[in-house]
Backbone as a printed PyTorch tensor [residue, N CA C, xyz], in Angstrom:
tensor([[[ 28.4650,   4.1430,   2.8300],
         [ 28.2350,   2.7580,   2.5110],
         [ 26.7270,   2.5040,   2.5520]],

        [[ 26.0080,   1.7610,   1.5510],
         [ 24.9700,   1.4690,   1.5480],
         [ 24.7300,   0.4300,   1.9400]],

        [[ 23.7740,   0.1130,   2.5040],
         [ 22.7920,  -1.4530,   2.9340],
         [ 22.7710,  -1.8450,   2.2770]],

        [[ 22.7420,  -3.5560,   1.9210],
         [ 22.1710,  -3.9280,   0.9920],
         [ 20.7140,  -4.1460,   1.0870]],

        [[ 19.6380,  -4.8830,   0.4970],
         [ 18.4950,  -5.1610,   0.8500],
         [ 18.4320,  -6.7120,   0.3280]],

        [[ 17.9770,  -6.8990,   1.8180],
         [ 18.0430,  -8.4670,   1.5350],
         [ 16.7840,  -9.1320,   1.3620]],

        [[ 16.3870,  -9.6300,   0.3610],
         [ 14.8420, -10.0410,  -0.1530],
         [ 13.7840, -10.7280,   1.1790]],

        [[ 13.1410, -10.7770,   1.4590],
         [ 12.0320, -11.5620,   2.0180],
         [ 11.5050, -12.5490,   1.7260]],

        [[ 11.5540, -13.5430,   2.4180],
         [ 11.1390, -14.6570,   1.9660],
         [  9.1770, -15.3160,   1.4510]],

        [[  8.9530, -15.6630,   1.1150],
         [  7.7660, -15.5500,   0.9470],
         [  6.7940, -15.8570,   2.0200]],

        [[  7.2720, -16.7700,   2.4180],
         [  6.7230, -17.3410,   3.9390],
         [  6.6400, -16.0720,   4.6840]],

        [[  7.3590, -15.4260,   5.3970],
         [  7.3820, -14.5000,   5.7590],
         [  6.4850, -13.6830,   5.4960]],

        [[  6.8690, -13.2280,   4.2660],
         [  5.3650, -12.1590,   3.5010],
         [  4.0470, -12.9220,   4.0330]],

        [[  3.4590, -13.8880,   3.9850],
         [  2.6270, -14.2100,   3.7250],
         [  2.7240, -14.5100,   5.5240]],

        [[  2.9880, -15.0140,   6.1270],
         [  2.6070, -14.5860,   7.7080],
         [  2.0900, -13.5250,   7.7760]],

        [[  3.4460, -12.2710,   7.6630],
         [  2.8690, -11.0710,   8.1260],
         [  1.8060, -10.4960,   7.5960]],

        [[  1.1570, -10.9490,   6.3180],
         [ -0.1590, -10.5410,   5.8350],
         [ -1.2500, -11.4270,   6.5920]],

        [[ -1.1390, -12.4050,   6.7840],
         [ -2.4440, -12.7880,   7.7890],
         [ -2.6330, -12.3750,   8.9820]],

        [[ -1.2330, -11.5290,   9.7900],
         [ -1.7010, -10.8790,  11.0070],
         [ -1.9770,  -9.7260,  11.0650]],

        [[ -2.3120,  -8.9450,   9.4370],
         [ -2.7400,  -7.4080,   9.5310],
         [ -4.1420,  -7.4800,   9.0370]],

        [[ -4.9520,  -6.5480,   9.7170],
         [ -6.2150,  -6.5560,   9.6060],
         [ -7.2870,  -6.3210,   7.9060]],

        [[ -7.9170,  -6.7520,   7.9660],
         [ -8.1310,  -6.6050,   6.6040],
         [ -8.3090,  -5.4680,   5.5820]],

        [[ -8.6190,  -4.3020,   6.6080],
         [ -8.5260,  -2.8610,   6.3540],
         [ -7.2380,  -2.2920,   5.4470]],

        [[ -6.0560,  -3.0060,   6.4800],
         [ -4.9580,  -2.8190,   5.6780],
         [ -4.3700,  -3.3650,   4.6810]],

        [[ -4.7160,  -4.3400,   4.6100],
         [ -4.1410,  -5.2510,   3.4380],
         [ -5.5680,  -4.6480,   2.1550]],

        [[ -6.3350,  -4.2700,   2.1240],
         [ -7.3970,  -3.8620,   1.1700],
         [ -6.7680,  -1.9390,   0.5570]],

        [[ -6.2260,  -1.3780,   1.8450],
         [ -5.8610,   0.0140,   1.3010],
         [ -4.5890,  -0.2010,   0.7660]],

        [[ -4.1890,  -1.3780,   1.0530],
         [ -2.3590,  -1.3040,   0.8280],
         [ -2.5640,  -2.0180,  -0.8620]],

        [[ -3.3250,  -3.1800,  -0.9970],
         [ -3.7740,  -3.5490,  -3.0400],
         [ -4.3650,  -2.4820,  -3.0980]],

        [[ -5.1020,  -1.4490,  -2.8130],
         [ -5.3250,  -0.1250,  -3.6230],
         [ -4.9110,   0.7450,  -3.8250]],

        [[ -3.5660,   1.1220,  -2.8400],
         [ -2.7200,   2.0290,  -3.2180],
         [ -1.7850,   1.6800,  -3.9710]],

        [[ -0.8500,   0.0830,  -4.1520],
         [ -0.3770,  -0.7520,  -5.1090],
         [ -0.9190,  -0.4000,  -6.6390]],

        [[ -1.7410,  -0.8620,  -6.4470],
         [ -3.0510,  -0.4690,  -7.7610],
         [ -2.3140,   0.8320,  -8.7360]],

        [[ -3.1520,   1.4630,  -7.8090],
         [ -3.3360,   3.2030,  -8.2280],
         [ -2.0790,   3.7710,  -8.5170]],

        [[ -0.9580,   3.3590,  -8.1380],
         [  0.5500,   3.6450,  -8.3500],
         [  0.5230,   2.9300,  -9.6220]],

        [[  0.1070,   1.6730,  -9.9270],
         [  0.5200,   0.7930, -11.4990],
         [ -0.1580,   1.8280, -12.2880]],

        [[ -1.2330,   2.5840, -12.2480],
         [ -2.1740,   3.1530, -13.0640],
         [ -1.3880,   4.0880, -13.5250]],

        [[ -1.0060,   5.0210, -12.6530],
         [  0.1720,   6.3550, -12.4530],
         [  1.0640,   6.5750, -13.3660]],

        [[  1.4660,   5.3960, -12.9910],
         [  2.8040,   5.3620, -13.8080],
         [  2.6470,   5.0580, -15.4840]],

        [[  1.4920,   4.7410, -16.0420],
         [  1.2560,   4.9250, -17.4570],
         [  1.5670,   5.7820, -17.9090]],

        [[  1.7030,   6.0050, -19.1790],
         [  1.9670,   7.4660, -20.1440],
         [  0.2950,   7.8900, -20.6370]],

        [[  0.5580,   9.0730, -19.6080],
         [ -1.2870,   9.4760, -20.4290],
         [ -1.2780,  10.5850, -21.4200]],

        [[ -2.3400,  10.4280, -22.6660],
         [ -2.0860,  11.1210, -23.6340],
         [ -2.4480,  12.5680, -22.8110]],

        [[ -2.2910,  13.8950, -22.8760],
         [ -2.6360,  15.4440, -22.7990],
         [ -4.1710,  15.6790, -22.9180]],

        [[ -4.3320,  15.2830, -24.1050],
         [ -4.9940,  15.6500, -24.7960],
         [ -6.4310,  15.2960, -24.9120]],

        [[ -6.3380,  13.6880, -24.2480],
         [ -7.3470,  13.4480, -23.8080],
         [ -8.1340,  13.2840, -22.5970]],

        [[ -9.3650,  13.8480, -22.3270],
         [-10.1660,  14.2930, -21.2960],
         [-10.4130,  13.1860, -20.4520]],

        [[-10.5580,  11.9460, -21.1230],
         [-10.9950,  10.5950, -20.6250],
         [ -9.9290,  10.1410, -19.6350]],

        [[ -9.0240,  10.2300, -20.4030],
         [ -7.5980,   9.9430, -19.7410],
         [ -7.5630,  11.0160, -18.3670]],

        [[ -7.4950,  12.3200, -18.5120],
         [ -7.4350,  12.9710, -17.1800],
         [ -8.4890,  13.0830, -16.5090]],

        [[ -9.4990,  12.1090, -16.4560],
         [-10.8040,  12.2950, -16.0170],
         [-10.5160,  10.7220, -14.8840]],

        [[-10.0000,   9.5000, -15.6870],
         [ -9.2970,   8.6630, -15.0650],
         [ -8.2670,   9.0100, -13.9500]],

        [[ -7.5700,   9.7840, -14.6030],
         [ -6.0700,   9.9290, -13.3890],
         [ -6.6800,  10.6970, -12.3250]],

        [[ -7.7930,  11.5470, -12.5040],
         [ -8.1390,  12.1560, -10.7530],
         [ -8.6130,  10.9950, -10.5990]],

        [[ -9.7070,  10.3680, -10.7700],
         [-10.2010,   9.3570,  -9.8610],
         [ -9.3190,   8.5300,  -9.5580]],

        [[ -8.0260,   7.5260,  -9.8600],
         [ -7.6140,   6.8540,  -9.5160],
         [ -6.6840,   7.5010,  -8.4840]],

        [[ -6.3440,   8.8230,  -8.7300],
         [ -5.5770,  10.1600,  -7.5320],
         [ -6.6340,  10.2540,  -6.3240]],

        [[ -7.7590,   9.9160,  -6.3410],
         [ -8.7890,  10.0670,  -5.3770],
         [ -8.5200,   8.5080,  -4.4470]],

        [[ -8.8540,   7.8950,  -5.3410],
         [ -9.0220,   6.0290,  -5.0500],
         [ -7.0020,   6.0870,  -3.9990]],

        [[ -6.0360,   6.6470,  -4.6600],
         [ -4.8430,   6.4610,  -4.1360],
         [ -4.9050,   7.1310,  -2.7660]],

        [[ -5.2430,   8.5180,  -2.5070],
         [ -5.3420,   9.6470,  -1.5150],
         [ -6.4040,   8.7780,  -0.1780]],

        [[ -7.1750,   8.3270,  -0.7310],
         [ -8.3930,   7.6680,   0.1270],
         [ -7.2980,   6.2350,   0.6790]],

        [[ -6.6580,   5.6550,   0.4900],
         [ -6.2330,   4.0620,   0.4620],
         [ -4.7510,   4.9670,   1.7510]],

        [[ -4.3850,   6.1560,   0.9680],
         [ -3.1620,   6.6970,   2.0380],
         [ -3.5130,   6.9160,   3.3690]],

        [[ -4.9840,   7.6720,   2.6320],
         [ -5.5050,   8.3780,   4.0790],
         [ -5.8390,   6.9560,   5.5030]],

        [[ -6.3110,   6.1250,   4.8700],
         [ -6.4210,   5.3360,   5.6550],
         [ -5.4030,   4.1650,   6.1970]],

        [[ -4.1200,   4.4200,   5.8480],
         [ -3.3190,   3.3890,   6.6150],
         [ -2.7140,   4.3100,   7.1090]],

        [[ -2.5340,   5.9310,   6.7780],
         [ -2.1080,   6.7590,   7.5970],
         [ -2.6520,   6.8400,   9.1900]],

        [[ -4.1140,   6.4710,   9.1930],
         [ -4.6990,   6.7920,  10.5060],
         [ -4.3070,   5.6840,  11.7210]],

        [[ -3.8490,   4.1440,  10.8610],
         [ -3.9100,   2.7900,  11.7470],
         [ -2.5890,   3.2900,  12.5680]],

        [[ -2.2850,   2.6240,  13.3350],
         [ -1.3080,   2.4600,  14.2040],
         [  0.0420,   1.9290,  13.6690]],

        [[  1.1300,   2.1560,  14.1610],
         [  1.9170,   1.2450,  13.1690],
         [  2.6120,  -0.0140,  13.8580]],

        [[  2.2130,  -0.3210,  14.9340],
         [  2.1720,  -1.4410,  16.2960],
         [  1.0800,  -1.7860,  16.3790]],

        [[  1.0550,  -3.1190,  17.0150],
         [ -0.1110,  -3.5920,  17.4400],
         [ -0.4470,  -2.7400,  18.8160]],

        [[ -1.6260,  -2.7250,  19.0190],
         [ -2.2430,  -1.7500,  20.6200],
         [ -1.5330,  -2.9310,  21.9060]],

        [[ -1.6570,  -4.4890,  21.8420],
         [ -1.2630,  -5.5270,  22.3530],
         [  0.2690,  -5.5740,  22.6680]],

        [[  1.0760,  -5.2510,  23.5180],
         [  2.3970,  -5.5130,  23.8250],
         [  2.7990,  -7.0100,  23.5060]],

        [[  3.6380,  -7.0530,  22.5550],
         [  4.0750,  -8.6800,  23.0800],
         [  5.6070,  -8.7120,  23.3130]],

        [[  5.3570,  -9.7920,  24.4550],
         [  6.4170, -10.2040,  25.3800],
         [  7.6900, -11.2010,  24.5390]],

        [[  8.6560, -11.2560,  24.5050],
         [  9.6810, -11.8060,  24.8330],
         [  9.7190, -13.1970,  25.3860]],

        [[  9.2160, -14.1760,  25.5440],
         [  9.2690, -15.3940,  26.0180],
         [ 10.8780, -16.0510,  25.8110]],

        [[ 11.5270, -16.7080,  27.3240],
         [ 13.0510, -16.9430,  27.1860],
         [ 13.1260, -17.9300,  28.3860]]])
């Protein structure tokens, strides 16, 4: 049986983006990015074109590398208030 996935509300989205640091929200639109680029149809044949896809493979690898290193918790415990 599969999960369903239940959408997010926007509010939501948009909280949890003002409490991540700006580091991440800057590698996370550049790895966004670089995936839209990707996914084009590039001609073979042309040099320009594969001269593009490493760099934007560079620009993607660089944006991974760095949300790979952050934490995936805050360092700050938070409590439970009841």
């Amino acid at each position: 049986m599969t999960a369903l996935r239940i959408p997010t509300p926007d509010a939501v989205r948009y909280f949890a983006a003002q409490n991540l640091p700006a580091a991440v929200v800057e590698a996370n639109a550049l790895s966004l990015d670089a995936e839209r680029v990707l996914r084009r149809p590039v001609s073979p044949l042309s040099v320009e074109d594969l001269g593009d896809r490493e760099t934007v493979l560079a620009e993607w690898h660089r944006a991974d590398k760095r949300l790979g290193c952050l934490p995936l918790r805050p360092e700050q415990a938070t409590e439970v208030l009841s």
